[in-house]
C-alpha positions as CSV (number, residue, x, y, z in Angstrom):
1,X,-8.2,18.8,7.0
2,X,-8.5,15.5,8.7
3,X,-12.3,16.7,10.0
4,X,-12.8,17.5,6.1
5,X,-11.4,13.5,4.9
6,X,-13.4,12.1,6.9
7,X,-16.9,13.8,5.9
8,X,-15.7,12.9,2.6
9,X,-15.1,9.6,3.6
10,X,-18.5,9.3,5.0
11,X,-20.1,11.4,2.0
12,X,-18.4,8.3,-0.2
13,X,-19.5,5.6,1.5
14,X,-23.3,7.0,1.9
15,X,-23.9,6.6,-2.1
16,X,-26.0,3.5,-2.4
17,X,-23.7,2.7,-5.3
18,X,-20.8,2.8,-3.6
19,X,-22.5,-0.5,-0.8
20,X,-23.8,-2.3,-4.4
21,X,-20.6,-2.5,-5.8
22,X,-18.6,-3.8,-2.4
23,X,-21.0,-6.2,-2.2
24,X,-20.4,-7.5,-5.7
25,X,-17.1,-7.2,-5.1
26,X,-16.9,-8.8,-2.0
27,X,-15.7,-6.7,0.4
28,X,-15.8,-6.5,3.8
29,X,-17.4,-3.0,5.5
30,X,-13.7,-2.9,6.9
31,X,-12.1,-2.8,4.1
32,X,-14.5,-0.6,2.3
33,X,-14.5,2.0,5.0
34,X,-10.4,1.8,4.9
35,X,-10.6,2.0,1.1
36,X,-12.9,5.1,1.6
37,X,-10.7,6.8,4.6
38,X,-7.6,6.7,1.9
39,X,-9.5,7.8,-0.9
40,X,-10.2,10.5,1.0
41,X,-6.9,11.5,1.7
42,X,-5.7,11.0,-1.8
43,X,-8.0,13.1,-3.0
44,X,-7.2,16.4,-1.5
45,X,-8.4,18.7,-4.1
46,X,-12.1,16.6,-4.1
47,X,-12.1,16.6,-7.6
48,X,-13.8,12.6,-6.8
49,X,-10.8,10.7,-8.8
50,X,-7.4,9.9,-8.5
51,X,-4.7,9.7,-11.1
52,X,-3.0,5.7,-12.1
53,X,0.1,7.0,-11.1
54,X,-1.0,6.9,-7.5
55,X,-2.5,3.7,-7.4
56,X,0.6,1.3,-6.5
57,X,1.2,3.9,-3.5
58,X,-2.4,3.8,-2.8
59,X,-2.4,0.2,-2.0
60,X,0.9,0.2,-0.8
61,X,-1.1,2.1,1.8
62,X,-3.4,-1.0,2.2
63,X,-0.5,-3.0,3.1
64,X,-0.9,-4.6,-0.7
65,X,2.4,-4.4,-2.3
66,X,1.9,-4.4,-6.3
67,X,4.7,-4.2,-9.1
68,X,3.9,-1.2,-11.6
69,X,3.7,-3.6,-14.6
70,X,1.5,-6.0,-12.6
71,X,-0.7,-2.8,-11.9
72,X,-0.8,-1.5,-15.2
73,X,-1.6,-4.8,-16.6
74,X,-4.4,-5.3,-14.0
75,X,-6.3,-1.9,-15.0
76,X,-6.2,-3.0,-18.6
77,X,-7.6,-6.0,-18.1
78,X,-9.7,-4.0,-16.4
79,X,-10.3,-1.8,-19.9
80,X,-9.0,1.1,-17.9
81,X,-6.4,3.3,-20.6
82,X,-3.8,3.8,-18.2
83,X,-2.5,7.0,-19.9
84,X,-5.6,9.2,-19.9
85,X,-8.3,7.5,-17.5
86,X,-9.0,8.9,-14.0
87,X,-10.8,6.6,-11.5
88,X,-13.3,7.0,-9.1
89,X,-14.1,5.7,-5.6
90,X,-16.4,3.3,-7.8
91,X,-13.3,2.4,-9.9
92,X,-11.2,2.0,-7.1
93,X,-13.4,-0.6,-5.5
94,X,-13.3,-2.6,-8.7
95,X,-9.5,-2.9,-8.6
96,X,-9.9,-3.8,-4.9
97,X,-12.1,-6.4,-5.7
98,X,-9.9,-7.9,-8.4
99,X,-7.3,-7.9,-6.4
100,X,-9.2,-9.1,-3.2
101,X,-10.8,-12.1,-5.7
102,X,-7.3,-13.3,-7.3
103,X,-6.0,-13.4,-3.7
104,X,-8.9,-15.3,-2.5
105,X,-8.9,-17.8,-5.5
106,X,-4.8,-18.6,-5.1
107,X,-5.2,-19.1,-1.3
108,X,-8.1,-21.8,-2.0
109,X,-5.9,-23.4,-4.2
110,X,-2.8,-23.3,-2.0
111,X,-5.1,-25.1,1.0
112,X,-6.1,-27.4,-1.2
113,X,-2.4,-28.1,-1.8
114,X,-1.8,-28.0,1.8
115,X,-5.2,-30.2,2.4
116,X,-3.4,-32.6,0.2
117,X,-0.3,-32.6,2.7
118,X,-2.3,-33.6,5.5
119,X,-2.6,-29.9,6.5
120,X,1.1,-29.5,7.0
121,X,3.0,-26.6,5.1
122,X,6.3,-25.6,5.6
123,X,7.5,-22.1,6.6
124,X,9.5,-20.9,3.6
125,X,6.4,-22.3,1.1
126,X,3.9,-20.3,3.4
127,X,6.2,-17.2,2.9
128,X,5.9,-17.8,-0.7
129,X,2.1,-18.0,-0.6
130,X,1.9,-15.0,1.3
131,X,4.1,-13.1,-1.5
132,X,2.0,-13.7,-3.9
133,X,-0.5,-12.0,-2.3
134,X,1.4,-9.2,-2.1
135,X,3.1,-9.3,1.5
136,X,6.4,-10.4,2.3
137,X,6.6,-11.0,6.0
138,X,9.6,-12.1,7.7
139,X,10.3,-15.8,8.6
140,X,10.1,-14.6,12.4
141,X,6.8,-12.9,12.0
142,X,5.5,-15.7,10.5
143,X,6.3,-17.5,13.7
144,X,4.8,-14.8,15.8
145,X,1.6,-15.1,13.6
146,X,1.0,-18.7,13.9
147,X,1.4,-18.5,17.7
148,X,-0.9,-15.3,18.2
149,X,-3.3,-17.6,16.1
150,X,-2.9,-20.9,18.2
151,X,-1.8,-22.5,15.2
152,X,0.7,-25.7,15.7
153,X,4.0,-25.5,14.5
154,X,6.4,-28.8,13.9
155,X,10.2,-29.3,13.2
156,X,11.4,-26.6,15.3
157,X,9.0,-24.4,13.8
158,X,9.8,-25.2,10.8
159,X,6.2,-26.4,9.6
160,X,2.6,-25.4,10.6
161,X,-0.3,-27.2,10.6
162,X,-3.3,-25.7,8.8
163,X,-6.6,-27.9,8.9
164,X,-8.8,-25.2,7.4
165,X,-9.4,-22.5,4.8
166,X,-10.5,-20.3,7.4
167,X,-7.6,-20.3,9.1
168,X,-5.2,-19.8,6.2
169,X,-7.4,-16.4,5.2
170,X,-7.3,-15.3,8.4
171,X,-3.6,-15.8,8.5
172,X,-2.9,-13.8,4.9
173,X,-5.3,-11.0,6.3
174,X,-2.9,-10.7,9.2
175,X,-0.1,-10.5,6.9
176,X,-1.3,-7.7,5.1
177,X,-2.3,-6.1,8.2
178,X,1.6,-6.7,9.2
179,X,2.3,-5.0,6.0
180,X,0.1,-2.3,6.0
181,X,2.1,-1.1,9.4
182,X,5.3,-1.9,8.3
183,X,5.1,0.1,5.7
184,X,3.6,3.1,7.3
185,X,6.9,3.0,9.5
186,X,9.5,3.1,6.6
187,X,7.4,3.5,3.1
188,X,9.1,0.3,2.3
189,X,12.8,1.5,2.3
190,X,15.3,-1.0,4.2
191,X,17.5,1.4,6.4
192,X,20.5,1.2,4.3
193,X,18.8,2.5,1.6
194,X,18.4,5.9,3.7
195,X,20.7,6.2,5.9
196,X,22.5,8.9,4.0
197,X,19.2,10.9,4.0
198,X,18.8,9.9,7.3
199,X,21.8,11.8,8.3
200,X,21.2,14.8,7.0
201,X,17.3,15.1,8.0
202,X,19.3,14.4,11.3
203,X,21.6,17.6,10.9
204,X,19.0,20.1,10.1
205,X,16.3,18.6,12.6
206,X,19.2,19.2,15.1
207,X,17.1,17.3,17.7
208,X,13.8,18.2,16.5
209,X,11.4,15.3,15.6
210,X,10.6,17.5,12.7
211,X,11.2,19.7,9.5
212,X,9.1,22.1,8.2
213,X,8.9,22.1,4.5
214,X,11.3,24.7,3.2
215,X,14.0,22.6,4.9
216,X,12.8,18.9,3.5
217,X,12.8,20.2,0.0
218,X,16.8,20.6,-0.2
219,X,17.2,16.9,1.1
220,X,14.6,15.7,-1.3
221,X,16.9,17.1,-4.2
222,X,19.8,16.2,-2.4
223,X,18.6,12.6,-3.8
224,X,17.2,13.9,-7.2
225,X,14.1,14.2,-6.9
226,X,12.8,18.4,-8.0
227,X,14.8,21.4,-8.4
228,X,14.1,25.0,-7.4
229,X,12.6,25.6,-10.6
230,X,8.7,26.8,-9.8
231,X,6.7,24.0,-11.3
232,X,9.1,21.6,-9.6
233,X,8.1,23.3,-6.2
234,X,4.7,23.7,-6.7
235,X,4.8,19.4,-7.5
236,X,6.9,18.6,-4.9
237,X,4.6,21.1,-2.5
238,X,1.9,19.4,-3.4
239,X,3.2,16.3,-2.5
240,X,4.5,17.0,0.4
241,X,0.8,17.4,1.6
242,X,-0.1,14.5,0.5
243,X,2.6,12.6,2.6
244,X,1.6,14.7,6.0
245,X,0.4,11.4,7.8
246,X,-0.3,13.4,10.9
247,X,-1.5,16.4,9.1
248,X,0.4,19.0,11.3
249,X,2.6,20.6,8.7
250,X,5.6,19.2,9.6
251,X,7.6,16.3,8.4
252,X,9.2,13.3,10.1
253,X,11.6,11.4,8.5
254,X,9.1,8.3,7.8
255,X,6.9,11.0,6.7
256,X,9.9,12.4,3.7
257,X,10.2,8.6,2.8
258,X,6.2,8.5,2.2
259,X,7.3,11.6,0.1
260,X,10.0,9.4,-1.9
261,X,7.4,6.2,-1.8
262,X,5.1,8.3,-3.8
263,X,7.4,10.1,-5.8
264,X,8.9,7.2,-7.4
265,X,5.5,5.2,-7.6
266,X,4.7,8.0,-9.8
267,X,7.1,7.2,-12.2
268,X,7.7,4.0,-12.0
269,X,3.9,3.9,-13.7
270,X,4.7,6.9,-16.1
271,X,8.6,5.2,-17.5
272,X,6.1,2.4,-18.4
273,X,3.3,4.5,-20.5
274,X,6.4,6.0,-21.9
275,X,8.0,2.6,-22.9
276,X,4.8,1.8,-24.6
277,X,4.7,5.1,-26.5
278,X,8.3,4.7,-27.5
């Protein structure tokens, strides 16, 4: 499977298209190649598009986090019908470069701010700026950043100095790199969210890193989420391998809270369409 994602991945990123449309987007061969690699492993069946529900899960997965009404109002604005459209690797790029663009245009205008300052900005505004782009770092990380970067820090690091615009991308692109890896850890739970489910994927591993999948479907609707009816199975099968990170057929218990993650991205999305309708 992963010798199969990543011909596809290649496959993806050999359509001339595919370069013309990063580089009207803006996108770095990084991120395209990342953006490719997922894509890939989203879309097991190769049927070349994913589903809108997946998408705030998808970028999640890019260490973006995004709110499901911010990301359906994004792909209308895009003139994407949420309900019924299916998107592309061409598609996703767009909405990667929308997102890449609005980040890039409120970071110029928070250095100009900052410019404006004298280059100084204080720790909880940075944290702030960094939110907005869609990572939320702690206050210590933020401290670890600016020192891995050589950048000085004032007030009993209170306040960093940031004399360019440079410097201030290169610290948000950290951040989301920070997230991206935070999130692959815990799918973006706090422990005390889990820690009843992590008690009982504790019982059954009895020592064992991990579960094979007839034992995490009982804990996964031990917290609501399928029954034993068939279609359930076959949904919650399905995404199950989906949420293999390692792709071994067994599950670790960051790998069943990838399985939540997804689950309730799903329909988080879907309750919204179904607002709408209603």
């Amino acid at each position: 499977r992963a010798s199969r994602q990543s011909v596809y991945a290649e496959a993806l990123l050999a359509n001339p298209e595919v370069g013309a449309q990063a580089l009207e987007c803006q996108l770095s061969a990084e991120c395209l190649r990342d953006l490719a690699m997922l894509f890939a492993e989203f879309d097991s069946a190769l049927k070349g598009q994913l589903h809108p529900d997946d998408l705030g899960y998808f970028f999640r997965r890019m260490g973006r986090q995004v709110s499901a009404q911010d990301l359906m109002s994004l792909l209308e604005s895009l003139g994407y019908e949420v309900g019924r459209c299916r998107l592309d690797f061409l598609d996703v790029i767009d909405v990667a470069g929308f997102m890449a663009a609005s980040d890039g245009d409120m970071l110029r205008k928070a250095y100009e701010d900052i410019e404006e300052a004298g280059g100084q900005v204080a720790m909880a505004h940075l944290a702030q700026i960094m939110e907005e782009c869609g990572f939320c770092p702690h206050t210590w990380q933020l401290t670890m950043l600016a020192e891995e970067l050589n950048i000085a820090t004032c007030s009993n690091k209170k306040w960093l100095r940031i004399f360019a615009l440079d410097v201030l991308l290169h610290f948000a692109e950290r951040c989301r790199q920070l997230e991206q890896r935070r999130f692959l850890e815990r799918a973006g739970f706090r422990r005390e969210e889990v820690e009843g489910l992590a008690e009982a994927f504790e019982r059954r591993a009895d020592g064992r890193a991990e579960l094979p999948l007839e034992a995490v479907l009982p804990l996964l609707r031990r917290v609501g989420v399928g029954s034993s009816a068939r279609g359930d199975r076959e949904g919650l099968e399905e995404l199950a391998i989906a949420s293999d990170l390692d792709l071994n057929g067994s599950f670790s218990f960051a790998e069943v809270l990838h399985m939540l993650r997804r689950h309730y991205s799903r329909c988080e999305l879907s309750e919204l369409q179904d607002e709408r309708v209603a």
